[in-house]
PDB file of N, H, CA, C and O in Angstrom:
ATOM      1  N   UNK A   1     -10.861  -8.963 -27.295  1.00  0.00           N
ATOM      2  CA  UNK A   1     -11.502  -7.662 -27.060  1.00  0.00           C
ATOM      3  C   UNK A   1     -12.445  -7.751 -25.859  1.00  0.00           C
ATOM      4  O   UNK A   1     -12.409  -6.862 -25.008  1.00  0.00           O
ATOM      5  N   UNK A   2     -13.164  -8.633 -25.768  1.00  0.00           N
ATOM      6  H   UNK A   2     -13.193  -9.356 -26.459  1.00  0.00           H
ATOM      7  CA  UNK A   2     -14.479  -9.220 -24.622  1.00  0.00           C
ATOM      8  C   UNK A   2     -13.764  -9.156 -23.640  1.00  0.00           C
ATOM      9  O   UNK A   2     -13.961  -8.278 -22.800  1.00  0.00           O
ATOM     10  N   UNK A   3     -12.765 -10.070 -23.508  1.00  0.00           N
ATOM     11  H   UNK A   3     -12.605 -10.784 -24.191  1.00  0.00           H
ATOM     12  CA  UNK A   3     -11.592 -10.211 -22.087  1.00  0.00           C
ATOM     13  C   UNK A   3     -10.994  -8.830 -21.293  1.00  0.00           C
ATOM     14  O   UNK A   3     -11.037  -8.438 -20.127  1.00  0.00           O
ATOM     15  N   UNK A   4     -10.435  -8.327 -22.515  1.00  0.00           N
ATOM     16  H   UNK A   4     -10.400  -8.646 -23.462  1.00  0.00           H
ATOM     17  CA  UNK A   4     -10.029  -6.742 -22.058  1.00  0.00           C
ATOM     18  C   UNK A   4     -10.544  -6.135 -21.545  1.00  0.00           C
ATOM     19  O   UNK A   4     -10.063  -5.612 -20.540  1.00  0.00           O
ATOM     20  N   UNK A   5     -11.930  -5.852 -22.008  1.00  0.00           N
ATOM     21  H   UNK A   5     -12.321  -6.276 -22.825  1.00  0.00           H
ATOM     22  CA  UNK A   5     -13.323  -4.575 -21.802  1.00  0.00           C
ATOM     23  C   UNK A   5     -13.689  -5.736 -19.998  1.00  0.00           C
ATOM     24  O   UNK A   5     -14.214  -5.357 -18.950  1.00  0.00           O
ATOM     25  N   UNK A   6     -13.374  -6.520 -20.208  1.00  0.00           N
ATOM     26  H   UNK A   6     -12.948  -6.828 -21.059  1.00  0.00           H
ATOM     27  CA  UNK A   6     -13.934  -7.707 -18.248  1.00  0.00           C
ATOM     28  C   UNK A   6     -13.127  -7.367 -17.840  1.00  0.00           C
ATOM     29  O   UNK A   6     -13.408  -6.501 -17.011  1.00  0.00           O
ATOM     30  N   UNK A   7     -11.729  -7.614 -17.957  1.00  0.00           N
ATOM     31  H   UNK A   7     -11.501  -8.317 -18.630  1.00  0.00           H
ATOM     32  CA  UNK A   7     -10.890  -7.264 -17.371  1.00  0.00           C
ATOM     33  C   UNK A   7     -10.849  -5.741 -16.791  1.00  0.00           C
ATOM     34  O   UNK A   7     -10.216  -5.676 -15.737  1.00  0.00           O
ATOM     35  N   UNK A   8     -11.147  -5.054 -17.044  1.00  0.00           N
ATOM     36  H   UNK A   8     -11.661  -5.107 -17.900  1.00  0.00           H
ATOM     37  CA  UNK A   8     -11.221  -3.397 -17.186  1.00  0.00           C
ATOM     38  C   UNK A   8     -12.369  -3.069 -16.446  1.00  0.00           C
ATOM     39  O   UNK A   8     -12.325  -1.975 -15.882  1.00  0.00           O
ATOM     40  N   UNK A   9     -13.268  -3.665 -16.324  1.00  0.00           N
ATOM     41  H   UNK A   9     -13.304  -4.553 -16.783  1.00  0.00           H
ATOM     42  CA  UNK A   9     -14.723  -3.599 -15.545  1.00  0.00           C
ATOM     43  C   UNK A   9     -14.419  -4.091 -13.854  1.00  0.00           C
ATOM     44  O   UNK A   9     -14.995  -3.572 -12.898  1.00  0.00           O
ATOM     45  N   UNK A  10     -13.463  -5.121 -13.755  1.00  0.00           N
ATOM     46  H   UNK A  10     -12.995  -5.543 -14.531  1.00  0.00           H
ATOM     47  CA  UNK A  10     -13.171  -5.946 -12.864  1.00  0.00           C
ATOM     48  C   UNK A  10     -12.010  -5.068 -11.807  1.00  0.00           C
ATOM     49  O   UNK A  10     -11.938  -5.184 -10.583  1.00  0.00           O
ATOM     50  N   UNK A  11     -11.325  -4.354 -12.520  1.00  0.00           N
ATOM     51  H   UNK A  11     -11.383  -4.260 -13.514  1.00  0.00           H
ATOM     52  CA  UNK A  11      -9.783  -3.955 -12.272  1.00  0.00           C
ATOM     53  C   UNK A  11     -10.572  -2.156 -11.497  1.00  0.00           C
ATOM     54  O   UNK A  11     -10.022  -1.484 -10.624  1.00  0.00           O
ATOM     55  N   UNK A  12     -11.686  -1.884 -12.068  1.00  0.00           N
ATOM     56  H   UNK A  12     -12.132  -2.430 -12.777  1.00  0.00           H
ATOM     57  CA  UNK A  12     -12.096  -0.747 -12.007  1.00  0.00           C
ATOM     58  C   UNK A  12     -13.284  -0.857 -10.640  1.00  0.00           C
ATOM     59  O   UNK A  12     -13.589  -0.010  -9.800  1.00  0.00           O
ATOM     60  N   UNK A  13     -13.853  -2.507 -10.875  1.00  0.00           N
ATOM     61  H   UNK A  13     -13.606  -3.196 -11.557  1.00  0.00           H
ATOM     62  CA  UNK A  13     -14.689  -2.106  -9.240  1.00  0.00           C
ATOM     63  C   UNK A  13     -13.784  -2.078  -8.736  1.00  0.00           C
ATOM     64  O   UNK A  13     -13.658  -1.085  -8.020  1.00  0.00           O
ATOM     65  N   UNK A  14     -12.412  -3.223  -8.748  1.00  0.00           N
ATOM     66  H   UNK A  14     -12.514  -4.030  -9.330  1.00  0.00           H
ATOM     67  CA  UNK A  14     -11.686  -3.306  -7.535  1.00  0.00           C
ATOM     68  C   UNK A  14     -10.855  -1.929  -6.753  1.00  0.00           C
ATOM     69  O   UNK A  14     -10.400  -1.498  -5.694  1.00  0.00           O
ATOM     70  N   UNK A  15     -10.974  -1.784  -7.529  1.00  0.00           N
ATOM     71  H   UNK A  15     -11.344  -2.134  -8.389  1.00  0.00           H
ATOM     72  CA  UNK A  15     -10.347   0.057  -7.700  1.00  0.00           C
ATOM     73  C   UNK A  15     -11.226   0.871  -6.775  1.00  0.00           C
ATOM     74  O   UNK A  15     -10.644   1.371  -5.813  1.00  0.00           O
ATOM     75  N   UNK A  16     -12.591   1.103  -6.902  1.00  0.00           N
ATOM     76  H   UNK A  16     -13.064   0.696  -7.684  1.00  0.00           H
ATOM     77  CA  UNK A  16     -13.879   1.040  -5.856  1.00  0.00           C
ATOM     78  C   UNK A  16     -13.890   0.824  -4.664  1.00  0.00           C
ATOM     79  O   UNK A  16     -13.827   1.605  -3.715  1.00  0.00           O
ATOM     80  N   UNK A  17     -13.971  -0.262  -4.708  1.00  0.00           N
ATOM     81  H   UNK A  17     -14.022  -0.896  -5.480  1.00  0.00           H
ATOM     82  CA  UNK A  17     -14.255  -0.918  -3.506  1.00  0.00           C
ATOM     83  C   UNK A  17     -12.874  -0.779  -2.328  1.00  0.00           C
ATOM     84  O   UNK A  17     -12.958  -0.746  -1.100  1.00  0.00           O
ATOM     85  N   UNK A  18     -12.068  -0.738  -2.886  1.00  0.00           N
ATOM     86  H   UNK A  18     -12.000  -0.765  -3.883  1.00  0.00           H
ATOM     87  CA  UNK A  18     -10.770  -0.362  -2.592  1.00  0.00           C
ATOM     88  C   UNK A  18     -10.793   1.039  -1.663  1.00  0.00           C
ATOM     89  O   UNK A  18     -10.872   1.185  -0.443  1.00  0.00           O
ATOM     90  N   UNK A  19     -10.698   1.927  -2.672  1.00  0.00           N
ATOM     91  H   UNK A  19     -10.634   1.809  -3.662  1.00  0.00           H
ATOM     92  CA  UNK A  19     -11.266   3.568  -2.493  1.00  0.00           C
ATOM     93  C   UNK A  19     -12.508   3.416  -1.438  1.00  0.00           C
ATOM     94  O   UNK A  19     -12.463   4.069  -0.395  1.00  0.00           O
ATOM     95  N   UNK A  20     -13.123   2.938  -1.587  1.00  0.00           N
ATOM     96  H   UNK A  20     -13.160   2.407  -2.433  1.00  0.00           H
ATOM     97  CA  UNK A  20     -14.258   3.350  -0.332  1.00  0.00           C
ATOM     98  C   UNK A  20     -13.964   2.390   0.779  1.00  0.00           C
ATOM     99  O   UNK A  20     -14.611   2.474   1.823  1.00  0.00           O
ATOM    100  N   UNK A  21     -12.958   1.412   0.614  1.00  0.00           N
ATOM    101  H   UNK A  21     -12.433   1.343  -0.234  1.00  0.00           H
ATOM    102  CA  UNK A  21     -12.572   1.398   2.311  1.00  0.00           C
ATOM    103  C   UNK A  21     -11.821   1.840   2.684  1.00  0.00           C
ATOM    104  O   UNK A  21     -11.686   1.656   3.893  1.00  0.00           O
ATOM    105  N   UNK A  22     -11.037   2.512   2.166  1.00  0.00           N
ATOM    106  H   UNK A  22     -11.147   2.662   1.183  1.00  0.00           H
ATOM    107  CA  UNK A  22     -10.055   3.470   2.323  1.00  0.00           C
ATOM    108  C   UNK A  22     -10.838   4.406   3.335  1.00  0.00           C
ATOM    109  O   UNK A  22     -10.602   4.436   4.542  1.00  0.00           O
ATOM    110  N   UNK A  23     -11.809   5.173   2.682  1.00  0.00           N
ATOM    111  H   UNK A  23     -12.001   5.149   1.701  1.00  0.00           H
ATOM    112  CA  UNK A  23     -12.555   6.433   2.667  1.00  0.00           C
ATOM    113  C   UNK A  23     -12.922   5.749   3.985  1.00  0.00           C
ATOM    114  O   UNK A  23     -12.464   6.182   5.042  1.00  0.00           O
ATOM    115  N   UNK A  24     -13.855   4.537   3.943  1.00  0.00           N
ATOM    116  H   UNK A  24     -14.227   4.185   3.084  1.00  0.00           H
ATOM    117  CA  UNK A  24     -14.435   4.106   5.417  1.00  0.00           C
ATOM    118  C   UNK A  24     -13.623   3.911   6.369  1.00  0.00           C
ATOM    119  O   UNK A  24     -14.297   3.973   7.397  1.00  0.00           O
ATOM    120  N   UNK A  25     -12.610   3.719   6.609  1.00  0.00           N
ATOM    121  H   UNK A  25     -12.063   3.668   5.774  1.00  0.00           H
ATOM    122  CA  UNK A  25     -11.410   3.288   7.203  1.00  0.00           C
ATOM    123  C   UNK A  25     -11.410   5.010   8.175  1.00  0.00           C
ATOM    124  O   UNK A  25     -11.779   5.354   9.298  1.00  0.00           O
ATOM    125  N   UNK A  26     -10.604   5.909   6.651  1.00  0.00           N
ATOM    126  H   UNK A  26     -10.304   5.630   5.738  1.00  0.00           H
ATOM    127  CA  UNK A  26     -10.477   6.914   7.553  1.00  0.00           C
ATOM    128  C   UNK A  26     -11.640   7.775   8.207  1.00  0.00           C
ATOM    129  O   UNK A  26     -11.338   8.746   8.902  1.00  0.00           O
ATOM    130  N   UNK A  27     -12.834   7.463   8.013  1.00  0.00           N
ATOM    131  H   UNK A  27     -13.079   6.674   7.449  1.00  0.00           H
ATOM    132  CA  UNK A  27     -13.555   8.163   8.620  1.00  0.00           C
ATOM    133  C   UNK A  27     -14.032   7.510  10.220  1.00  0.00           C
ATOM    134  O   UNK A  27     -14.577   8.181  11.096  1.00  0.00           O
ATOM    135  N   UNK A  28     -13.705   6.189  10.315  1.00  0.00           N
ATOM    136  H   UNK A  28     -13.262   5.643   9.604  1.00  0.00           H
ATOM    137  CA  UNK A  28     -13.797   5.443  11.398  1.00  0.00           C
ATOM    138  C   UNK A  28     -12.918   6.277  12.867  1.00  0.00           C
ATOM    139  O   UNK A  28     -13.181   6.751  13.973  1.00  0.00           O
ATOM    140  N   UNK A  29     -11.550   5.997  11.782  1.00  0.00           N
ATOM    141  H   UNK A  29     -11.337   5.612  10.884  1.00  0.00           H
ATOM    142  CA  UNK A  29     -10.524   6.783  12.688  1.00  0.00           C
ATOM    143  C   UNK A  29     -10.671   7.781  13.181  1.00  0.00           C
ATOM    144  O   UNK A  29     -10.452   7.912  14.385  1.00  0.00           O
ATOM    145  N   UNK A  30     -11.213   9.100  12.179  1.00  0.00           N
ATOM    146  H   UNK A  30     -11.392   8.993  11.201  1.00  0.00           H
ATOM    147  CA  UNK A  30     -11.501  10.232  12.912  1.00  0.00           C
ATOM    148  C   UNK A  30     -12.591  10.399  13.722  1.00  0.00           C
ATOM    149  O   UNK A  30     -12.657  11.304  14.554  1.00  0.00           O
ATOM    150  N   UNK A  31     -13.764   9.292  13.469  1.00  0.00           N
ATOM    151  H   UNK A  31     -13.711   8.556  12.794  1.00  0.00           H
ATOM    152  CA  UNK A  31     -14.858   9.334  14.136  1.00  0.00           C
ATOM    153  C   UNK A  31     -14.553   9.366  15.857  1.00  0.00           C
ATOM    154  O   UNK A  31     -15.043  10.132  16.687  1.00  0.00           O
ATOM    155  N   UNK A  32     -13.602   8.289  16.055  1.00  0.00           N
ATOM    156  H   UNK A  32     -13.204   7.666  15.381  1.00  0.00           H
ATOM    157  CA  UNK A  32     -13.356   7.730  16.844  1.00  0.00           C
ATOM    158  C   UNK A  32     -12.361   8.614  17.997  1.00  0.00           C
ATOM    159  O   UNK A  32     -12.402   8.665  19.227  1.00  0.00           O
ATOM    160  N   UNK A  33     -11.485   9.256  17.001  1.00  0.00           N
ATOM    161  H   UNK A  33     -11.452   9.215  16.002  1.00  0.00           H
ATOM    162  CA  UNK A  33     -10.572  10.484  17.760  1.00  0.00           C
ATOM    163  C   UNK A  33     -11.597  12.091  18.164  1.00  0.00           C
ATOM    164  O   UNK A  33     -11.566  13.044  18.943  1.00  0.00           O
ATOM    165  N   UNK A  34     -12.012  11.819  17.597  1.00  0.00           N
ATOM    166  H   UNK A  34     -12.038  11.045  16.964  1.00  0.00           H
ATOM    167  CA  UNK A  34     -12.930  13.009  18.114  1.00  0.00           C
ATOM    168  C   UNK A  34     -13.973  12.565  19.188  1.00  0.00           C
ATOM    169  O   UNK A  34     -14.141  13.244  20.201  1.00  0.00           O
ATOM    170  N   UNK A  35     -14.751  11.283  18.925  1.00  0.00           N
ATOM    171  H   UNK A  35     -14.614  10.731  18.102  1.00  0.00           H
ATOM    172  CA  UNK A  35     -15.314  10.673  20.244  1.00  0.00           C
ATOM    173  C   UNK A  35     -14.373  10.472  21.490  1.00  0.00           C
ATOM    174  O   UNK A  35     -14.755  10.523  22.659  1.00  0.00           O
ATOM    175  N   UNK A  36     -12.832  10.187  20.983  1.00  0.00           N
ATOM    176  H   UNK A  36     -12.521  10.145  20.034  1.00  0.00           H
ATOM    177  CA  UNK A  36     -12.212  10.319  22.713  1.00  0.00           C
ATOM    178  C   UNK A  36     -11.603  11.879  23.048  1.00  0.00           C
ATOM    179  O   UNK A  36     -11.294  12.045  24.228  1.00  0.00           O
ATOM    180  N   UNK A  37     -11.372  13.199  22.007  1.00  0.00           N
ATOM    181  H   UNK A  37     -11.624  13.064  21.048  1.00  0.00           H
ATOM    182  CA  UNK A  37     -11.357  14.074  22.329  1.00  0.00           C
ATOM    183  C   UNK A  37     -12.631  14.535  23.330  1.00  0.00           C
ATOM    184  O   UNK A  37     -12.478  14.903  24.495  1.00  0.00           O
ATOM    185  N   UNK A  38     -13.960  14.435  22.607  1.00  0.00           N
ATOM    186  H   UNK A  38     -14.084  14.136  21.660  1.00  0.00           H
ATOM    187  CA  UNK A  38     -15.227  14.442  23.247  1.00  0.00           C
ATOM    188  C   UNK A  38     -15.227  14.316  24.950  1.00  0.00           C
ATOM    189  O   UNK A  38     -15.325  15.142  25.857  1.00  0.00           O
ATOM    190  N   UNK A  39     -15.051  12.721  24.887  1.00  0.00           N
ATOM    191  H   UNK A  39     -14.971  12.050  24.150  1.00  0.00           H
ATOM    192  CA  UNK A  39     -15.196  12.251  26.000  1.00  0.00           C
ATOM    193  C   UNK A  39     -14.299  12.594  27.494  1.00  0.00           C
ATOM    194  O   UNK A  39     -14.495  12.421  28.697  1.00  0.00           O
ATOM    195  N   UNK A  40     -13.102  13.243  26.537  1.00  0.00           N
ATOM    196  H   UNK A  40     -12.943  13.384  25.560  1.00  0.00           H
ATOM    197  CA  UNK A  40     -11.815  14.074  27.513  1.00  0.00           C
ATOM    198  C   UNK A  40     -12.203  15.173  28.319  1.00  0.00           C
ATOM    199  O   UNK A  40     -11.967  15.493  29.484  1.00  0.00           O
ATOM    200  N   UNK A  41     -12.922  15.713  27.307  1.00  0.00           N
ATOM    201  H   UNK A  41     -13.114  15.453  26.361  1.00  0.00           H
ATOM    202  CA  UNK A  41     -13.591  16.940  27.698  1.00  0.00           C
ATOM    203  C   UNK A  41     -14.777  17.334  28.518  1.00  0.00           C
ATOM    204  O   UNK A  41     -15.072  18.522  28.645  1.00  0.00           O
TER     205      UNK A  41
END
């Protein structure tokens, strides 16, 4: 039961941490496309 409920805690940051580099990832990208739209202009 102990193992499961860790396991499940573990599986769920990774899940997290996952998701928010995702999230950081794409916001890099767009940061970045709009700074060279910007700079086009």
């Amino acid at each position: 039961m102990l193992l499961s409920v860790v396991g499940l805690m573990l599986t769920r940051t990774l899940f997290v941490s996952i998701m928010t580099l995702d999230t950081l990832l794409l916001l890099m990208t767009f940061s970045s496309e709009i700074g060279t739209v910007a700079i086009e202009r």
